[in-house]
SEDO-825400 format. One record per atom (N, C-alpha, C, O): x, y, z; residue number from 1; atom name; residue in one letter. Coordinates in nm, 2 decimals, padded with zeros to 4 digits, m for minus. Layout:
! SEDO-825400
R       u       v       w  pos  site  code
R       X       Y       Z  NUM    CA     A
...
END
This chain:
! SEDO-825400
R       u       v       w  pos  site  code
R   03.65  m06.24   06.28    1     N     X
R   03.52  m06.18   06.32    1    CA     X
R   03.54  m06.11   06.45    1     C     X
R   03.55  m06.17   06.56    1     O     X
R   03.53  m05.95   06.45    2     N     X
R   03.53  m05.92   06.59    2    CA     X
R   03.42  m05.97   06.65    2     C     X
R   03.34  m06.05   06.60    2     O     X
R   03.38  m05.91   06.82    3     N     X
R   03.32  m05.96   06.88    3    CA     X
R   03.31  m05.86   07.00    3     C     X
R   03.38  m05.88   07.10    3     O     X
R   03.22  m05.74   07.00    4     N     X
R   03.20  m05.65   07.09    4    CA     X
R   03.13  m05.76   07.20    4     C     X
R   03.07  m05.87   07.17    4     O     X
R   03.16  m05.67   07.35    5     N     X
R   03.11  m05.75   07.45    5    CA     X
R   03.07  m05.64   07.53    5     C     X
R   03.16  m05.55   07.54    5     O     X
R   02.97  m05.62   07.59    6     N     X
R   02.91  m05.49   07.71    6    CA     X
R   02.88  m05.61   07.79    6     C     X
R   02.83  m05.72   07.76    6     O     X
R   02.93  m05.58   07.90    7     N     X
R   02.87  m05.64   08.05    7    CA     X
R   02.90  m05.57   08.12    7     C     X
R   03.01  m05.52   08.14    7     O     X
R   02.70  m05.54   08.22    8     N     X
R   02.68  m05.49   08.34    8    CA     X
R   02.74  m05.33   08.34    8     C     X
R   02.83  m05.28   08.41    8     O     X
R   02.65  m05.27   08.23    9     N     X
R   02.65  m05.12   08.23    9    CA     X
R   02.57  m05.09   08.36    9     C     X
R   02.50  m05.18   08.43    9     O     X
R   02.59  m04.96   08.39   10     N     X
R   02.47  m04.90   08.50   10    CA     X
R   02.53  m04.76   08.56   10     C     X
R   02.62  m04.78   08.64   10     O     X
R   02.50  m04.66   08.53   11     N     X
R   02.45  m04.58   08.60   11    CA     X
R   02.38  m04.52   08.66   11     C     X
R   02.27  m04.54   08.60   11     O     X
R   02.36  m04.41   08.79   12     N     X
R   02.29  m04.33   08.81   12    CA     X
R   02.31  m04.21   08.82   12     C     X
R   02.42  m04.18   08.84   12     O     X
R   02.19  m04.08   08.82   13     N     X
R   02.21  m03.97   08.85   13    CA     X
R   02.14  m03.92   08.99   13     C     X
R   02.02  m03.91   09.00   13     O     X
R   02.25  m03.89   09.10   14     N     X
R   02.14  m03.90   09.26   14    CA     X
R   02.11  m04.03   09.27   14     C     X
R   02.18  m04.12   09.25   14     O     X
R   01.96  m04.01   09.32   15     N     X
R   01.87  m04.12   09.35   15    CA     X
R   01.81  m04.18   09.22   15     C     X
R   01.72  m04.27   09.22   15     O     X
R   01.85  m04.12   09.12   16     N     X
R   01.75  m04.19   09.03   16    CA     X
R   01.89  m04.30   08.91   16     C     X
R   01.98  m04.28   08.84   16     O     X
R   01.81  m04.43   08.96   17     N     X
R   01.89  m04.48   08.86   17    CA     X
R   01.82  m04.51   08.71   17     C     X
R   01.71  m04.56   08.68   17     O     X
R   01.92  m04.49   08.63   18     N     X
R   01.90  m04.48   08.44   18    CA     X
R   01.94  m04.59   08.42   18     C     X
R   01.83  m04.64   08.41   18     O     X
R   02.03  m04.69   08.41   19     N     X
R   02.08  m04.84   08.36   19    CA     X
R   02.10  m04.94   08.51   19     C     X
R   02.15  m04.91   08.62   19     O     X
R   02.06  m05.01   08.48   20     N     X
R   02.18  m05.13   08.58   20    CA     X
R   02.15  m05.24   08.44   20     C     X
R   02.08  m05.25   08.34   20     O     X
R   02.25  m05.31   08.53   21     N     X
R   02.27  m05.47   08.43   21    CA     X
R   02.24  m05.48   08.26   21     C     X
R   02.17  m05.56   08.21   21     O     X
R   02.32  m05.36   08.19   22     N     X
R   02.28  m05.40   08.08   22    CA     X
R   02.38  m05.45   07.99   22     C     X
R   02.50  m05.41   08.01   22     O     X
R   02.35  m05.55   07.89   23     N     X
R   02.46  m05.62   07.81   23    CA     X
R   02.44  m05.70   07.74   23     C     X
R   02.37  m05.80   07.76   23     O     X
R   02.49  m05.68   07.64   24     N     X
R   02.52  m05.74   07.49   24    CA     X
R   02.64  m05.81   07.44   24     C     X
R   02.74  m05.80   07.50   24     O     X
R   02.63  m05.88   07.32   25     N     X
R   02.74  m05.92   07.26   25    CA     X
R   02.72  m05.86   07.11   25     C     X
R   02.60  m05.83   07.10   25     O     X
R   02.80  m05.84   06.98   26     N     X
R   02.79  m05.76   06.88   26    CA     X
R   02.88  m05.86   06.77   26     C     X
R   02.99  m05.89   06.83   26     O     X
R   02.87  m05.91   06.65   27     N     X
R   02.98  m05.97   06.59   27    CA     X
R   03.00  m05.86   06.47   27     C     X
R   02.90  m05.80   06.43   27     O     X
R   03.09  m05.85   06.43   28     N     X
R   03.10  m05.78   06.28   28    CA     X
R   03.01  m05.78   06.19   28     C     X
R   02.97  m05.89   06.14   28     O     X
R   02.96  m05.66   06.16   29     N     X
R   02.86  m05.63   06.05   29    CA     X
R   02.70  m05.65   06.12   29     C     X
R   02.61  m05.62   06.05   29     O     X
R   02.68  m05.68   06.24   30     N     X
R   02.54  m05.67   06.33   30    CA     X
R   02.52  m05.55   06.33   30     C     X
R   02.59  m05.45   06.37   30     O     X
R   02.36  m05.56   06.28   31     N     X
R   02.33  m05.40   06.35   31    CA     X
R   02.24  m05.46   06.47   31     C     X
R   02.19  m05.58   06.48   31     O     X
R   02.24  m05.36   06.57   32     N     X
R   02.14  m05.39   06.70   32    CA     X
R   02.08  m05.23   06.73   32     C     X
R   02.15  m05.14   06.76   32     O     X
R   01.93  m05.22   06.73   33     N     X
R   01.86  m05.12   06.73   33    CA     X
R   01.86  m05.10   06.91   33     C     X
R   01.89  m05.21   06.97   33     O     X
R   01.84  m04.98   07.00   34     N     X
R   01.80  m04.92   07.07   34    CA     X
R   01.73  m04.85   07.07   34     C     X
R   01.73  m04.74   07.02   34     O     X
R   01.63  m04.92   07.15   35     N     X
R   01.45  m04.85   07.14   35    CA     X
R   01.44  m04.85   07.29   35     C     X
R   01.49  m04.92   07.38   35     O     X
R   01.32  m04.70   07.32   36     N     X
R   01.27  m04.69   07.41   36    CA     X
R   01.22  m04.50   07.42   36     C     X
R   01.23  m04.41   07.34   36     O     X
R   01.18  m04.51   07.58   37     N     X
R   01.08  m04.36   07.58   37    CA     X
R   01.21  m04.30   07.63   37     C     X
R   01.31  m04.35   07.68   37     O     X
R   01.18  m04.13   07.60   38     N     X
R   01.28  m04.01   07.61   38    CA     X
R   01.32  m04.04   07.80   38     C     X
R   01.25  m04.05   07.90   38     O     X
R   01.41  m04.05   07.78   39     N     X
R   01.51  m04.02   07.96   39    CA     X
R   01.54  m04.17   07.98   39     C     X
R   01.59  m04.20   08.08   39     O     X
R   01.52  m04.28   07.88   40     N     X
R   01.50  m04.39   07.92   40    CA     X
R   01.66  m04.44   07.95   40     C     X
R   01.67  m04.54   08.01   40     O     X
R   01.76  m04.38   07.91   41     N     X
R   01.88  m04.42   07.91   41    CA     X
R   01.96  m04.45   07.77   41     C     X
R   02.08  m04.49   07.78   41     O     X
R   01.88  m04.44   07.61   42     N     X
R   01.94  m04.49   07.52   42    CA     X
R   02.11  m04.40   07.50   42     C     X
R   02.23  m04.45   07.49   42     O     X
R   02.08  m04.28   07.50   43     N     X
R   02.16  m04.17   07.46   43    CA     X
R   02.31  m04.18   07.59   43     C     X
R   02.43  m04.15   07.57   43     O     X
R   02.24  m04.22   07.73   44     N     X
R   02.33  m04.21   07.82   44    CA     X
R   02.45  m04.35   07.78   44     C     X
R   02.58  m04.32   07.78   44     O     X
R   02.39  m04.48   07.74   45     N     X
R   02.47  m04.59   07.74   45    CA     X
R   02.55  m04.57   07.61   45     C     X
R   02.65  m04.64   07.60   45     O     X
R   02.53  m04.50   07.55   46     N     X
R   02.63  m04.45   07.39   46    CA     X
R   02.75  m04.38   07.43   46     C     X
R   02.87  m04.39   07.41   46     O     X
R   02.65  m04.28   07.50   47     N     X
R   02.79  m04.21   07.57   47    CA     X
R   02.90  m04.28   07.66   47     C     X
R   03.01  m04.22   07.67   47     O     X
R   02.88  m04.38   07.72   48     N     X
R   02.97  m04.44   07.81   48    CA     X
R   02.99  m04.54   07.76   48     C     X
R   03.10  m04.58   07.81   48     O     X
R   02.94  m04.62   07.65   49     N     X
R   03.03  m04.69   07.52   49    CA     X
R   03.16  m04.59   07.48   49     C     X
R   03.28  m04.61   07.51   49     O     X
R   03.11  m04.48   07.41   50     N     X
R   03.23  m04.39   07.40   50    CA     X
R   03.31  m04.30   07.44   50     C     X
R   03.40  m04.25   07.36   50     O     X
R   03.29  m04.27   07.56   51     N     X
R   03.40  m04.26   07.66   51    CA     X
R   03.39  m04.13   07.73   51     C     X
R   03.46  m04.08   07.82   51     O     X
R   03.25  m04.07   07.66   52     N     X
R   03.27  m03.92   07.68   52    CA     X
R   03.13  m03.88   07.82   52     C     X
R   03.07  m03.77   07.84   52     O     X
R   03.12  m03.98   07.86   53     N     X
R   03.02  m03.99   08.00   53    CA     X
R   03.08  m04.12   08.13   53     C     X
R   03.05  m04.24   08.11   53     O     X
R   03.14  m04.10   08.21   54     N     X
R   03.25  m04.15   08.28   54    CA     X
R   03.22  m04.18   08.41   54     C     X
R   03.28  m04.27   08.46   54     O     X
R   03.12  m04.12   08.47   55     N     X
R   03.08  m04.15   08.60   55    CA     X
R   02.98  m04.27   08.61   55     C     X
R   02.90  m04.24   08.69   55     O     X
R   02.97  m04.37   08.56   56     N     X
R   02.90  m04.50   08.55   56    CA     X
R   02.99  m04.61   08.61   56     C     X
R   03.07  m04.61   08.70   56     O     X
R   02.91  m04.72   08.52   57     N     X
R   03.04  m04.86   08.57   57    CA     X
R   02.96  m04.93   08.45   57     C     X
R   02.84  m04.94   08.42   57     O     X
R   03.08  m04.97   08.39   58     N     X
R   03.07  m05.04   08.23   58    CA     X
R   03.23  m05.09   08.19   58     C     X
R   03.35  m05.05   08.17   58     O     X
R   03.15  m05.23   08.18   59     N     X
R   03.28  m05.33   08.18   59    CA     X
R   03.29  m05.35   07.99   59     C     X
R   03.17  m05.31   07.96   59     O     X
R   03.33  m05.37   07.90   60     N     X
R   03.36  m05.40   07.76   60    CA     X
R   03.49  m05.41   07.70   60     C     X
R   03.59  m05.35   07.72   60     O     X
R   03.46  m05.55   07.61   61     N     X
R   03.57  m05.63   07.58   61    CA     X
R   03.55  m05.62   07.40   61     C     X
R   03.44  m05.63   07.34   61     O     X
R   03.66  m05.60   07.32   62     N     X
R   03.67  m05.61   07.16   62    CA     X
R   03.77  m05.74   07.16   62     C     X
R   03.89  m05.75   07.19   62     O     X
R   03.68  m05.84   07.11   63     N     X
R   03.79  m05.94   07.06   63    CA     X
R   03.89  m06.00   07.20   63     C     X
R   04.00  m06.05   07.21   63     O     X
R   03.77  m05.97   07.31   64     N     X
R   03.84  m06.04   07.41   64    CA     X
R   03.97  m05.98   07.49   64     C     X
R   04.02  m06.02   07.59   64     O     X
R   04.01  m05.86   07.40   65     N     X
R   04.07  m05.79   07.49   65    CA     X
R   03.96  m05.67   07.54   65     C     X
R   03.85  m05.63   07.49   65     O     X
R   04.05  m05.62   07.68   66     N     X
R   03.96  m05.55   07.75   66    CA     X
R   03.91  m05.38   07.66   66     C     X
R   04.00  m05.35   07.58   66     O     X
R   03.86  m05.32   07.67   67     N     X
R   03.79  m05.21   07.59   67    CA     X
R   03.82  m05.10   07.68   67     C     X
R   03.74  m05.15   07.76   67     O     X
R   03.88  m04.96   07.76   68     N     X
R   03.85  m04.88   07.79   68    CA     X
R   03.77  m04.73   07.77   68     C     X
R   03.84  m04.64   07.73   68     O     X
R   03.66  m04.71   07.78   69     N     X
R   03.61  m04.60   07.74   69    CA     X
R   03.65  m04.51   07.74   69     C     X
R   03.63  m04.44   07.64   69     O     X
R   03.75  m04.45   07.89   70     N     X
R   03.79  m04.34   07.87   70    CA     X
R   03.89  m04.31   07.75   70     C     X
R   03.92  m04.20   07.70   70     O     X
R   03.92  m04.40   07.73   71     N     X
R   04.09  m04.41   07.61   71    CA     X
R   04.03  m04.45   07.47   71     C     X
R   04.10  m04.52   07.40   71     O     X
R   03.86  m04.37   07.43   72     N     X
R   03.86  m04.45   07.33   72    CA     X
R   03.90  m04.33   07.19   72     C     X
R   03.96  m04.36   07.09   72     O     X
R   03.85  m04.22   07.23   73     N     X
R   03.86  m04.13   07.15   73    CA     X
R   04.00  m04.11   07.09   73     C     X
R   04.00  m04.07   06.97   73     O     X
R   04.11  m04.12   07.17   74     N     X
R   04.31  m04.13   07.11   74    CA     X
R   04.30  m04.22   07.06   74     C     X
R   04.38  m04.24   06.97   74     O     X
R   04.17  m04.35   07.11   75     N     X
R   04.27  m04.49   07.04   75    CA     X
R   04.14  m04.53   06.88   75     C     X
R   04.17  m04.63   06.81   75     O     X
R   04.03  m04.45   06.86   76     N     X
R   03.96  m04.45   06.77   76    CA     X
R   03.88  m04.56   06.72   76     C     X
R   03.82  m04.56   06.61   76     O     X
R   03.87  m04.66   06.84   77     N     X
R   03.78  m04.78   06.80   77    CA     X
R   03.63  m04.80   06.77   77     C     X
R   03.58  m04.88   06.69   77     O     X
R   03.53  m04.69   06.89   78     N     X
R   03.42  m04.68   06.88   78    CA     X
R   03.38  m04.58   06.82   78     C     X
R   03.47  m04.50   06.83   78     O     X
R   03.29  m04.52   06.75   79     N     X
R   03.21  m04.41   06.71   79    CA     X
R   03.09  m04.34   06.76   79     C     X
R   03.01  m04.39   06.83   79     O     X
R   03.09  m04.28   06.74   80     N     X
R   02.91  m04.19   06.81   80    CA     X
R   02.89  m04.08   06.76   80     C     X
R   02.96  m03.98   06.77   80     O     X
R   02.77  m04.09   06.68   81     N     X
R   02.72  m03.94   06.67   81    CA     X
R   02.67  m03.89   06.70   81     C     X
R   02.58  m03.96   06.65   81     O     X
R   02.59  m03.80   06.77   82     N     X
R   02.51  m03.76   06.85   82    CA     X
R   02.42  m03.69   06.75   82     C     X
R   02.45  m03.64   06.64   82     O     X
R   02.26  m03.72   06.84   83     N     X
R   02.15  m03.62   06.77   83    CA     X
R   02.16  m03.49   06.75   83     C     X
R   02.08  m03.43   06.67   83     O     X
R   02.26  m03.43   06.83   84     N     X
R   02.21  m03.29   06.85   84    CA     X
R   02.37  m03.23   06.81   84     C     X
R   02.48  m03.26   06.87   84     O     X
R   02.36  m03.15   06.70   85     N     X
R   02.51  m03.08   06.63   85    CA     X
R   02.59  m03.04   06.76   85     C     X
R   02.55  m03.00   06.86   85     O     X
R   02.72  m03.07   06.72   86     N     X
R   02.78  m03.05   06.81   86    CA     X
R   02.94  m02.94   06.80   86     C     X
R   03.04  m02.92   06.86   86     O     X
R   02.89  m02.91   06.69   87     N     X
R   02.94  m02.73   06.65   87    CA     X
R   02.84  m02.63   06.67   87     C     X
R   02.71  m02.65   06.66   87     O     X
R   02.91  m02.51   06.70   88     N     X
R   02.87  m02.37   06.70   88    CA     X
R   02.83  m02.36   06.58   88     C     X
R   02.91  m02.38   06.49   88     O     X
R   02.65  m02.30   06.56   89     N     X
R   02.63  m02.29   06.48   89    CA     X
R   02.64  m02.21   06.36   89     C     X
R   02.59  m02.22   06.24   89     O     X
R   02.76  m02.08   06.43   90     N     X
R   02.84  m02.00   06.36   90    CA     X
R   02.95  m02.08   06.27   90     C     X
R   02.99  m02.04   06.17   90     O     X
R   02.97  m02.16   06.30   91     N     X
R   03.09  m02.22   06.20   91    CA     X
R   03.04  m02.35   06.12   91     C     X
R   02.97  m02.45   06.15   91     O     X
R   03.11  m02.33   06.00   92     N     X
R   03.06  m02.45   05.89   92    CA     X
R   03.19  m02.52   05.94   92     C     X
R   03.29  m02.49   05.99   92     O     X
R   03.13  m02.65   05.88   93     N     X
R   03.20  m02.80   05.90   93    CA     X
R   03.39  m02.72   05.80   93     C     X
R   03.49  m02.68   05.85   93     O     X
R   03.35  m02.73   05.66   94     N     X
R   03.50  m02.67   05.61   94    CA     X
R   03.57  m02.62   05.68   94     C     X
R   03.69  m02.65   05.68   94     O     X
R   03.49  m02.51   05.75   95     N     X
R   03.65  m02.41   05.78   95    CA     X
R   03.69  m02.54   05.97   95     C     X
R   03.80  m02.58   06.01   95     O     X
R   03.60  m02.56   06.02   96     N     X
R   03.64  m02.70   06.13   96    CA     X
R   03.73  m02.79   06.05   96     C     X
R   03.82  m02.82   06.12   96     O     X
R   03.74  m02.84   05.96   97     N     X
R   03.79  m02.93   05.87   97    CA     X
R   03.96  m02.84   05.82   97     C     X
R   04.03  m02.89   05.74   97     O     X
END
């Protein structure tokens, strides 16, 4: 059974901080919902789960080995899809494919 681990996410933008201290544990096959109001930080802690928002501090462990965010995309462990398409709306998925 894996065993995702987040400890002690947090960033800020400026003066304004969006996370401190956030953290979870995850076992195979859990779903865990993120709820809350727009700017609240849901979309920012996804991104820094998966590697592609970097200026934070976010510690995460899979199975007790350590997790790197920046190295997640070459090494293919986490997923994200984002709400908002993330092709040019000139091009269909096929010819990207």
């Amino acid at each position: 059974m894996e065993i995702f681990k987040l400890h002690s996410a947090a960033i800020s933008f400026g003066e304004k901080e969006v996370l401190t201290e956030v953290s979870f544990s995850l076992n195979t096959g859990e779903v865990m919902g993120i709820f809350g109001k727009n700017g609240c930080g849901k979309s920012t802690l996804l991104k820094m789960i998966f590697g592609t928002l970097q200026n934070g501090s976010i510690e995460i462990s899979i199975n007790g080995k350590n997790f790197k965010p920046s190295r997640n995309i070459s090494s293919k462990q986490v997923a994200y899809l984002p709400q908002h398409s993330f092709l040019a709306k000139n091009i269909k998925v096929r010819d990207v494919i």
